[in-house]
C-alpha positions, 0 to 999 in steps of 0.5 A, spaced: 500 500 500 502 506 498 501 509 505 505 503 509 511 504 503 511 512 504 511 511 512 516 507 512 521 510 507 519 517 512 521 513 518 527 510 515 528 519 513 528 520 521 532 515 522 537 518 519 536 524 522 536 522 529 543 518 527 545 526 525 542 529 531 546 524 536 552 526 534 557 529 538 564 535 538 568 531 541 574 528 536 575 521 539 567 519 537 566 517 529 559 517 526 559 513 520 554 510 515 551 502 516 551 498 510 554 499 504 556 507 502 552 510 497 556 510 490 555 517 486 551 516 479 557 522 476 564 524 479 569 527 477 575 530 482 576 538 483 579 543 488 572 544 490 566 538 490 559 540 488 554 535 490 548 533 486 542 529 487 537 527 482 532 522 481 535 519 475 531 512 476 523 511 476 521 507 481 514 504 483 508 500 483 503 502 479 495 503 481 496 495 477 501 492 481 506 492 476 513 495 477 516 501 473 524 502 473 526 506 468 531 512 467 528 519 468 531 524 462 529 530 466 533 528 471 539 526 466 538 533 463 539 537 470 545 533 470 548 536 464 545 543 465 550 542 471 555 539 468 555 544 462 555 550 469 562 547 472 565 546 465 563 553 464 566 556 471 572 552 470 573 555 463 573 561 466 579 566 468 574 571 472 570 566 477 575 562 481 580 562 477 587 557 479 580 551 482 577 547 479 571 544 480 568 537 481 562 534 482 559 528 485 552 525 483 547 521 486 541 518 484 535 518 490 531 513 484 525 518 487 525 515 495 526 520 501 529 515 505 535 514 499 535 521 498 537 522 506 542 516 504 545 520 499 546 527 503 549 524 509 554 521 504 556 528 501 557 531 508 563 526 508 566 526 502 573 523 502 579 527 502 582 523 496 576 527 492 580 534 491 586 535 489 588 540 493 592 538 498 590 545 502 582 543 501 579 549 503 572 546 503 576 539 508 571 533 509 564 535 506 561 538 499 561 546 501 554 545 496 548 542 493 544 541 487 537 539 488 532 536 489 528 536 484 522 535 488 518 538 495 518 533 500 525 529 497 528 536 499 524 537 506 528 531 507 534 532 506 534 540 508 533 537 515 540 532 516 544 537 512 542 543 517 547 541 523 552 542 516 550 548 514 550 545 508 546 549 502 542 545 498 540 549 492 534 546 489 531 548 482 524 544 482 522 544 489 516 550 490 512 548 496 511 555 500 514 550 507 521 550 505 521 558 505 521 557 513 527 559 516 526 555 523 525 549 520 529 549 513 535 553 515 539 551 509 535 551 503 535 556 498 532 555 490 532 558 483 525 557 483 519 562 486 515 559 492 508 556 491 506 562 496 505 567 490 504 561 485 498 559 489 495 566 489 496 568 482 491 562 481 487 564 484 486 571 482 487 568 475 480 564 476 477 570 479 479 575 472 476 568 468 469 569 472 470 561 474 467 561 482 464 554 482 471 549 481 473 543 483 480 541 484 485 535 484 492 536 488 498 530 489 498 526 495 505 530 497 508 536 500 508 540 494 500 538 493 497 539 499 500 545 502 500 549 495 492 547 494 491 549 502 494 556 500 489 556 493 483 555 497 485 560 502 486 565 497 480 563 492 476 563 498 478 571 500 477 572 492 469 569 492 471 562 489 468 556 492 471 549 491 466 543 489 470 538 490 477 537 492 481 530 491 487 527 492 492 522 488 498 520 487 502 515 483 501 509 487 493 509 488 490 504 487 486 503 481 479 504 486 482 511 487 482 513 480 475 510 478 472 515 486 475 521 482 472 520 475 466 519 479 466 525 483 467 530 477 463 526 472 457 528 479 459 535 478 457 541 475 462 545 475 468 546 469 474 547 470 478 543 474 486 546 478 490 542 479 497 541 484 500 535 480 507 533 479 508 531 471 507 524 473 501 523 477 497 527 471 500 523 466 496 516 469 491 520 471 490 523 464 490 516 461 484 513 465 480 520 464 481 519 456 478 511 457 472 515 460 471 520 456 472 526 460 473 532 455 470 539 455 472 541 462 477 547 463 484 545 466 488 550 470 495 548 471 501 549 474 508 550 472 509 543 474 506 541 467 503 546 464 509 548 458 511 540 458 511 538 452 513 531 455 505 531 458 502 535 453 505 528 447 501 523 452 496 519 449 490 522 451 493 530 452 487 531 448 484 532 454 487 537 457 486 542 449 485 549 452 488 548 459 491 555 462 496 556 468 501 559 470 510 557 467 517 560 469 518 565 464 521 563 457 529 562 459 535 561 454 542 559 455 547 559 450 551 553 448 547 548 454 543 546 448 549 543 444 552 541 451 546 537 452 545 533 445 554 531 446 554 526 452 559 522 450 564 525 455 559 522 460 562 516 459 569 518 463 565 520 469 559 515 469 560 510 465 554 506 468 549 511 468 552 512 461 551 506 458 543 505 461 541 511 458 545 510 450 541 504 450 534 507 453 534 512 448 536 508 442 532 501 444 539 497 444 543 494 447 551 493 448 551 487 451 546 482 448 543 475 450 540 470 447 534 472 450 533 480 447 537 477 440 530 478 437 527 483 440 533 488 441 538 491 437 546 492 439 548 498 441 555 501 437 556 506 441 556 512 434 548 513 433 546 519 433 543 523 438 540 529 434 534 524 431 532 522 436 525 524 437 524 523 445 524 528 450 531 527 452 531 533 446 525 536 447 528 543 450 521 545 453 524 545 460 529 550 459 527 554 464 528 550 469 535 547 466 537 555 467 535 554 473 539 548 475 544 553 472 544 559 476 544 555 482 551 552 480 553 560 479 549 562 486 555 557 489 561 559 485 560 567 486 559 565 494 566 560 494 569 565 490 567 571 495 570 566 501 576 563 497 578 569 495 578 572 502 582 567 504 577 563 508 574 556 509 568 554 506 566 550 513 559 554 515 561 560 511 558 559 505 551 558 507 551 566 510 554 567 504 550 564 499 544 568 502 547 574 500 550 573 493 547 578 487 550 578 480 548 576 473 548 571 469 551 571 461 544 572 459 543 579 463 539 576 468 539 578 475 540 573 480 539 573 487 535 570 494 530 574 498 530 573 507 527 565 505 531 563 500 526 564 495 528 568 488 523 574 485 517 571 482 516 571 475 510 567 471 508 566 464 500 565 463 501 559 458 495 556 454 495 550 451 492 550 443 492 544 439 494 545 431 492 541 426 497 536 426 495 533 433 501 536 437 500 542 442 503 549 442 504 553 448 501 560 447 502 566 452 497 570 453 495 576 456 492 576 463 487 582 460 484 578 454 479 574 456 478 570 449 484 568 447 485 561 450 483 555 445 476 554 446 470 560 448 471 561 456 466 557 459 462 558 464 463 555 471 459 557 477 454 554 481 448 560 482 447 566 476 447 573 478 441 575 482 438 581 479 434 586 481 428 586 485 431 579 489 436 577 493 441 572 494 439 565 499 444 561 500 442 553 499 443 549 505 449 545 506 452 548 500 459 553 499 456 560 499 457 561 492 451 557 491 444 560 493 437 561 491 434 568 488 428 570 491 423 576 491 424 582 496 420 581 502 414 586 502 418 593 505 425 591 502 428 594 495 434 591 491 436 595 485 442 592 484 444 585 481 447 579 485 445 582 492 443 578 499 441 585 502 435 590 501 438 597 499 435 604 496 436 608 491 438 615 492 441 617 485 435 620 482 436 625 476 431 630 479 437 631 485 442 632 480 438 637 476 436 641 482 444 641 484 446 644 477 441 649 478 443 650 485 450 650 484 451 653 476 445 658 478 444 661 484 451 661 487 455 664 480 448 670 479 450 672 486 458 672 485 456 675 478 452 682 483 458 681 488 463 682 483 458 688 480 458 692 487 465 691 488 467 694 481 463 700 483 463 701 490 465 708 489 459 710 486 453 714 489 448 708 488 452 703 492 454 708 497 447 710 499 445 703 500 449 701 505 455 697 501 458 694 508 450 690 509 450 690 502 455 685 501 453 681 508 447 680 504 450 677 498 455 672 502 449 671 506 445 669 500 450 665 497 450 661 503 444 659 502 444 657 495 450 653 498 447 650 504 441 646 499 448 642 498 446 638 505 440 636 502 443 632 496 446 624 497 445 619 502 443 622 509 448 621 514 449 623 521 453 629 520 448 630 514 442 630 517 445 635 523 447 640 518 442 640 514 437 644 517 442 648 522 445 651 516 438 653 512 436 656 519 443 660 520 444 663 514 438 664 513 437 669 519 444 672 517 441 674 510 434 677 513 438 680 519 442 683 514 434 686 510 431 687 516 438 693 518 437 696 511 430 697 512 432 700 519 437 704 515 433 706 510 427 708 515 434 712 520 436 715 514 430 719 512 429 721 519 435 723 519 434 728 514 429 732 519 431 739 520 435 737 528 435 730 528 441 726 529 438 719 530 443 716 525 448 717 530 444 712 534 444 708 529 450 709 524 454 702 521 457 699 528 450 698 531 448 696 524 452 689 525 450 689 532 444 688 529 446 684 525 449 679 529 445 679 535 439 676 530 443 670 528 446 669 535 439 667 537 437 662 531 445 659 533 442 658 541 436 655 538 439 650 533 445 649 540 438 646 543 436 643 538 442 639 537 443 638 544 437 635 545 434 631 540 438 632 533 435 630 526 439 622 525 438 619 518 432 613 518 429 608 513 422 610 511 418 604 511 410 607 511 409 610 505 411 605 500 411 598 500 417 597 495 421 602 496 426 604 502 426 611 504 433 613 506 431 620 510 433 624 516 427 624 521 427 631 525 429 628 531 425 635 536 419 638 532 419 642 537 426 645 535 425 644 527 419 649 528 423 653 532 428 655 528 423 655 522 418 660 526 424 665 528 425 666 521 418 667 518 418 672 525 423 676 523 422 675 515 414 679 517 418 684 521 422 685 516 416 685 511 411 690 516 417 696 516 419 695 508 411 696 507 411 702 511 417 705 508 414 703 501 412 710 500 419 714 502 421 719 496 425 716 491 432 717 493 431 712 498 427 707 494 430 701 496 425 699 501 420 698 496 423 693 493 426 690 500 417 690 500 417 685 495 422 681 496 419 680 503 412 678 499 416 673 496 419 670 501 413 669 506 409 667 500 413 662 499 414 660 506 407 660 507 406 656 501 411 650 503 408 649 511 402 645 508 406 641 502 412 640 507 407 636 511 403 633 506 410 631 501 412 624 504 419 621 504 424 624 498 418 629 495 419 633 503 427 634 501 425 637 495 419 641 497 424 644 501 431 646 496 425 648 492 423 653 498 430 655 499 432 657 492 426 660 490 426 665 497 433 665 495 433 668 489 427 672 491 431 676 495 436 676 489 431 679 484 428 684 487 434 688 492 439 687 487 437 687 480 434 694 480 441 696 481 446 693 478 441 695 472 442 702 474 449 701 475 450 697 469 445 700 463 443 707 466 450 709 468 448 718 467 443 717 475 448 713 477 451 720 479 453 725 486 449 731 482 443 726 480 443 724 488 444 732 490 437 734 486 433 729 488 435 732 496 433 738 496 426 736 492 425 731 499 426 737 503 422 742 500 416 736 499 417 735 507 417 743 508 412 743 505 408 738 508 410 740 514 407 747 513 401 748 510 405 751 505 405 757 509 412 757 511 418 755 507 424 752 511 430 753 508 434 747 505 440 746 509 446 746 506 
């Protein structure tokens, strides 16, 4: 059974490890190995011995009890990337010059127990393997390449820390082996399932697929880089339907669950976390039942391998998308590759297994493989092979086996040249390393030993001929991929007037869609909650007549009167209340603004304290000019002085003493009771109104009340100015205006009342802006009328007749016309 055999090659690994654990510092104790030593695959000796450690041997049960034991190319070809990094380094005069490097190389045959074997046989290397006689890196290897697989490297990571010996992996990607605390010395060439995990899932999310299953490998690479898929697919809105596991070992049962388990979903696209060779069996069951029209989602583990993409049955994984290591090239590494004769020097058994594999023959022939195979001769040509040995799809990962050769040298360079040992040096060092490759690529590790993360989104796109091509696409184009993006969720989008029910037992992307209860409204799509509209096209007309009308209109006559603030007209108007009463005016066109957009509680309170101040200060600032037009024609009497009493100061005491009482009211209300913002239920059962409840009617009438009682005020002494002479006929237009704005006001009393929920907020902007612009017209425009188009009475002579007239009307009224009181000059 699968599980018995991992279990007992992961007891045979912490068996290993406590034999580490247990030694000791002191010289006279000698730990060594039981059974017979580990013999490296690959050597060649050197000043300096690099360890390797690849799985060049393919070894397990299949779900069919048949045993599989075949050499894995892959494995080969990290090798010769290996070997083509060192010959490179030798070769040259500005890395390590005057050592040589040499390399032991081991195979794990895909067992984490041998692989711990290997390891520990690496950390005591025998001193005859370097030729220098002051080995500088005395007793172990100063490095490792490899492996090429999360838990192998989980493993080895764990005995070759008390070494401090950098094992520098190229394929291993589990998130775990960026922890420190436990793997202090692992570093890789290759980004972290952290960032690849989550790329997927925001990947998925920008398809529109919500509804996915998913099938990972019975591995530390599949079960902790799906855990954090899930997470993250989770946080994103993305529900798993099924979530299964598989590795190459199961048995034949365990193929025929998942298929049923996909067969009885509903959703399409299916992600995966598998390693190459456990896709390959699966794929080939799934092809036998027919399972096409799903859409796969992929890793770099299988994504752009040609090798998975010519199995029989690649057909169904057509318009697969995932995420690959970005295209890579190396010069002269292909050529290297296809030239393996020089191998035979330094392994001639690995040699002599892989030329028969590849060509189908054999050096030695027996009578009973005569018929069957033909004999090697040692001269056939590699270069028309058509197998994956030559396949260079890989070259990515082969570039990174060959940055992490370089990641080594650098760092013995750096030590070596400072005169220091490798001992526990070179892993600090390693960590700290940063150059480029002949390529110009950068190299370098962050604090986890992880490079920077860089992914290609790959898409598989069958051609005429049967064979795939691998497509990078644009992340941003939805339609690019082979087939139509399917749809995979497992509710629609709710749309408006219903709201979404989750179905019991089931993830939260599935739901039903139900009407709106009585009382609630929904105007938008996929929504689980009531909510009410409050963009309405009337507010934002009234907002544009608001803000474009009434407010620039009084700019307009501000900047009129300050550009003639010298002539008569502006001065005998009173010019200082003039201007308070244009900026009190644009306050309140301003404070119609509160009125607009969803009701808050800052909002709600500023509302109706701002209408109710700014509009005393603007009628305070009517009522004084009344006052001062009625003072000034007493004022013009023969003896009287009562202007003295009522000059500018006392003006804006008056002023200011009206508004700080409608402030004291507004402080009470506001203390007391405030207006708060409330849903409206009563007045409609399919809608929801959002609106601000007055809080103390008592203080909302008292504010309003103030006003309408300063405004009547302000009406009784304008009517009885009405008929002064014409040099101080202002009053009567300060008449008007208060005609409009208590008729206005009267008027909006019983509709405030009557107008339910939205329609009482516009009764009141409309009250205001209408009043508003009363005051406006009939105080103003008059003016800037004379001011602007009849400039010849605008004049001190024209205003000097029209004063002796009123005194010689006054006189004579005075008098019975029986005597003439000289006008004063």
């Amino acid at each position: 059974m699968l599980s018995t055999q991992r279990w007992s090659e992961q007891g045979l690994a912490l068996l290993q490890l406590l034999l580490v654990a247990s030694f000791s510092k002191s010289e006279e104790q000698v730990c060594s190995l039981m059974g017979e030593p580990e013999e490296p695959q690959l050597f060649k000796t050197g000043d300096v011995i690099l360890g390797g450690i690849f799985s060049f041997q393919s070894n397990w049960k299949t779900s069919y009890g048949v045993e599989l034991n075949a050499l894995n190319f892959r494995a080969f070809q990290y090798a010769q990337a290996m070997l083509f990094a060192i010959e490179e380094i030798n070769n040259s005069s500005d890395l390590l010059p005057g050592i040589t490097l040499g390399y032991m190389m081991y195979d794990t045959c895909g067992s984490i127990a041998r692989s711990v074997r290997v390891a520990l046989a690496l950390t005591d290397v025998n001193e005859e393997t370097a030729s220098l006689s002051d080995n500088p890196c005395r007793g172990s290897v100063p490095a490792i390449i490899g492996e090429a697989s999360s838990s192998p490297c989980m493993a080895i990571s764990t005995v070759l820390g008390p070494f401090y010996i950098p094992l520098v992996s190229h394929f291993a990607t589990c998130a775990c082996l960026s922890n420190k605390v436990r793997y202090p010395s692992f570093l890789r060439t290759i980004p972290s399932d952290y960032y690849q995990s989550r790329a997927l899932a925001q990947m998925v999310k920008h398809f529109g697929w919500t509804w996915v299953g998913a099938i990972r490998s019975s591995d530390d690479y599949g079960t902790n880089g799906m855990a954090t898929f899930t997470d993250t697919a989770t946080q994103l809105g993305i529900c798993l339907e099924y979530s299964v596991s598989f590795f190459r070992t199961d048995p034949s049962e365990k193929i025929q669950r998942i298929i049923n388990i996909i067969k009885g979903s509903t959703s399409r696209v299916i992600v995966t976390f598998l390693s190459y060779t456990d896709l390959e069996i699966l794929i080939d069951e799934f092809a036998h039942h027919n399972l096409t029209g799903y859409q796969w989602v992929g890793t770099e583990a299988w994504i752009s391998d040609s090798v998975t993409a010519t199995t029989e049955g690649h057909y169904i994984l057509d318009g697969s998308v995932g995420l690959a290591i970005p295209k890579a090239e190396v010069s002269g590494l292909r050529e290297f590759m296809l030239d393996v004769k020089p191998l035979n020097s330094s392994g001639e058994k690995l040699f002599t297994q892989f030329w028969e594999t590849a060509f189908h023959c054999s050096f030695k022939r027996t009578k009973e493989t005569a018929g069957s195979q033909k004999e090697c001769t040692g001269y056939e040509d590699l270069a028309g092979l058509e197998n994956s040995f030559n396949d260079m799809s890989l070259m990515p990962i082969f570039n990174n086996v060959y940055k992490g050769v370089y990641a080594i040298a650098h760092s013995l360079h750096n030590i070596l040249g400072c005169g220091q040992k490798c001992s526990n040096t070179i892993l600090q060092n390693i960590k700290n390393i940063h150059f480029k490759t002949k390529e110009g690529e950068e190299v370098y590790f962050n604090e986890n030993g992880d490079p920077a993360a860089k992914y290609d989104i790959i898409n598989w796109q069958p051609k005429k001929d049967g064979s795939v091509e691998f497509v990078t696409i644009d992340p941003f184009i939805k339609y690019v991929l082979h087939m139509q993006v399917p749809v995979s969720i497992c509710s629609g989008t709710c749309d408006s007037g219903t709201r979404k029910v989750l179905q019991k037992g089931k993830p939260v992307c599935c739901y039903d869609c139900i009407p709106c209860a009585e009382g609630e409204v929904s105007n938008t799509t996929g929504t689980s909650i009531a909510l009410s509209s409050i963009r309405e096209p009337f507010h934002k007309s009234v907002k544009q007549i608001k803000d474009r009308g009434g407010a620039c209109l009084t700019a307009t006559v501000a900047f009129i009167f300050f550009r003639h603030r010298n002539t008569p007209i502006v001065k005998a108007n009173n010019s200082e209340l003039s201007f308070l009463l244009l900026f009190s005016l644009t306050l309140c066109f301003l404070c119609s603004l509160t009125f607009i957009g969803r009701p808050s509680d800052w909002s709600c309170m500023l509302r109706h304290t701002a209408f109710g101040i700014t509009f005393v200060l603007c009628i305070s600032c009517v009522l004084g000019k009344t006052l001062a037009v009625l003072m000034a024609f007493k004022a013009t009497l023969p003896g009287s002085n009562l202007m003295k009493w009522f000059g500018p100061r006392r003006q804006r005491i008056v002023v200011l003493a009206f508004t700080f009482i409608q402030i004291g009211i507004c402080i009470v209300w506001l203390t007391a009771n405030p207006p708060y913002p409330f849903k409206n239920l009563r007045h409609f059962k399919d809608k929801i109104i959002l609106e601000c409840a007055l809080g103390s009617p008592i203080g909302f009438w008292a504010v309003l009340g103030y006003i309408g009682l300063l405004a009547l005020l302000c009406f009784i002494l304008a009517f009885l100015a009405r008929k002064l002479p014409d040099n101080f006929n202002e009053a009567k237009f300060i008449t008007f205006s208060m005609l409009i704005f208590c008729a206005v006001w009267m008027t909006f009393i019983p509709a405030y009342v009557s107008s339910p929920g939205k329609f009482s907020v516009v009764v009141e902007i409309f009250a205001i802006l209408a009043s508003s612009f009363g005051l406006l017209f009939c105080i103003f425009f008059p003016k800037c009328y004379i001011i602007l188009l009849k400039p010849e009475k605008n004049t001190k002579k024209n205003m000097m007749d029209k004063k002796i007239k009123i005194h010689i009307r006054y006189a004579l009224s005075c008098f019975n016309c029986t005597t003439i009181i000289s006008s004063p000059t």
